[in-house]
C-alpha positions in Angstrom: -58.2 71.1 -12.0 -60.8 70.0 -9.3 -60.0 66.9 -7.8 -62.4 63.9 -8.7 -64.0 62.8 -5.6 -65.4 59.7 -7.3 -61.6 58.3 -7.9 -60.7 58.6 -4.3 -63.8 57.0 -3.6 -62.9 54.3 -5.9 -59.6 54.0 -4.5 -61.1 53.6 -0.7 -64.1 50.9 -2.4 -61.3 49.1 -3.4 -59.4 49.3 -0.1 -63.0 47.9 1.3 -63.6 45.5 -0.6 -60.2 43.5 -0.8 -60.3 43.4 3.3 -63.9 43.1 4.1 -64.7 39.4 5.0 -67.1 37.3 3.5 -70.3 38.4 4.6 -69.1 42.0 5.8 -70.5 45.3 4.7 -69.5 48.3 3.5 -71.0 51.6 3.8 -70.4 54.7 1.7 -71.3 58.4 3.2 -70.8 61.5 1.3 -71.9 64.9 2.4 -71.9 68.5 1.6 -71.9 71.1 4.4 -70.5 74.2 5.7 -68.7 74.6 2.6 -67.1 71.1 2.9 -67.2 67.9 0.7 -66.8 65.1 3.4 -66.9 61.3 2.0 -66.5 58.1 4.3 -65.9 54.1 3.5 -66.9 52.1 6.2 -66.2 48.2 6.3 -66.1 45.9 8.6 -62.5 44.5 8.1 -59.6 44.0 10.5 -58.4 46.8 12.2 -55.2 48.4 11.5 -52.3 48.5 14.3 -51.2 52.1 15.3 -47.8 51.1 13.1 -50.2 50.0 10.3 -52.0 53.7 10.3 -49.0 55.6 10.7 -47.9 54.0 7.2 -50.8 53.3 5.1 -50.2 56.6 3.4 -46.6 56.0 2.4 -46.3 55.2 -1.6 -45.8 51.3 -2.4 -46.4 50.5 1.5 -48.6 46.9 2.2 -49.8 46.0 5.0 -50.0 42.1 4.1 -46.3 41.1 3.4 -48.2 38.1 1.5 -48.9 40.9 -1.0 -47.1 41.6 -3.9 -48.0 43.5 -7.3 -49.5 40.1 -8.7 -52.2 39.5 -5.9 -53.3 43.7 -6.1 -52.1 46.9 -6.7 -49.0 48.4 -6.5 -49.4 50.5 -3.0 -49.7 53.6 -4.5 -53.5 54.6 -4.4 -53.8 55.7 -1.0 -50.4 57.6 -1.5 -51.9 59.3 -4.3 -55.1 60.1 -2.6 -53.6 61.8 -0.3 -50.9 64.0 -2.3 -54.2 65.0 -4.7 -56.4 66.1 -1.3 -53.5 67.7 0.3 -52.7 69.7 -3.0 -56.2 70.8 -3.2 -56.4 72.4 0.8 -58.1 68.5 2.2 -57.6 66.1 4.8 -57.6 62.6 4.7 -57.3 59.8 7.3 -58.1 56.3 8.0 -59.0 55.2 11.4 -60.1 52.4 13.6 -63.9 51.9 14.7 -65.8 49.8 16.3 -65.9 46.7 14.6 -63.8 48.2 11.4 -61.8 50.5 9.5 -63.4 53.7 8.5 -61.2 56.2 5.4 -62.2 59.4 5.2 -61.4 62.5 3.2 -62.5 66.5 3.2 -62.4 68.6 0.9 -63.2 72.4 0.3 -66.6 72.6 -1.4 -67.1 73.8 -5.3 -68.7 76.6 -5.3 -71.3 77.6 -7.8 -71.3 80.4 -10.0 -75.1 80.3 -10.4 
């Protein structure tokens, strides 16, 4: 079964909007090319720390020890993300950027029988 692009997206939207300050923006990119689905949530929250990034991806992981399951989440979406763009030949990443955190994920292109 095809991956649903729309719940990763939700996942990283939801990522976005719990650390984008008052004010902030957020920018959602998704394109189609050389046989490639390539979607990217921009915001303009705090930057990870090279420890942060290296664990984001790790299932129940929080960056914010103030966290718990009562304030948001359970620290498994971006865990799942990736396991369900891995299994279907993807990448996914979160980076750094000026002025904010950018997710990304690509995926293999569906191609049309028509």
């Amino acid at each position: 079964t095809p991956i649903k692009s729309s719940a990763a997206s939700d996942v990283y939207k939801r990522q976005a909007l719990r650390y984008t300050p008052a004010g902030g923006s957020i920018s959602v990119r998704l394109e189609n090319s050389r046989g490639k689905l390539w979607l990217a949530v921009d915001n303009d929250g705090q930057g990870f720390t090279p420890r942060e990034l290296s664990r984001l991806w790790e299932p129940f992981y929080r960056g914010d020890p103030a966290r718990s399951r009562d304030t948001g989440g359970a620290g498994l979406g971006l865990a799942i993300v990736r396991a369900a763009v891995r299994a279907h030949g993807g990448a996914c990443e979160a980076e750094n950027r000026a002025g904010g955190v950018r997710f990304w994920l690509e995926l293999p292109a569906l191609q049309s029988d028509g």
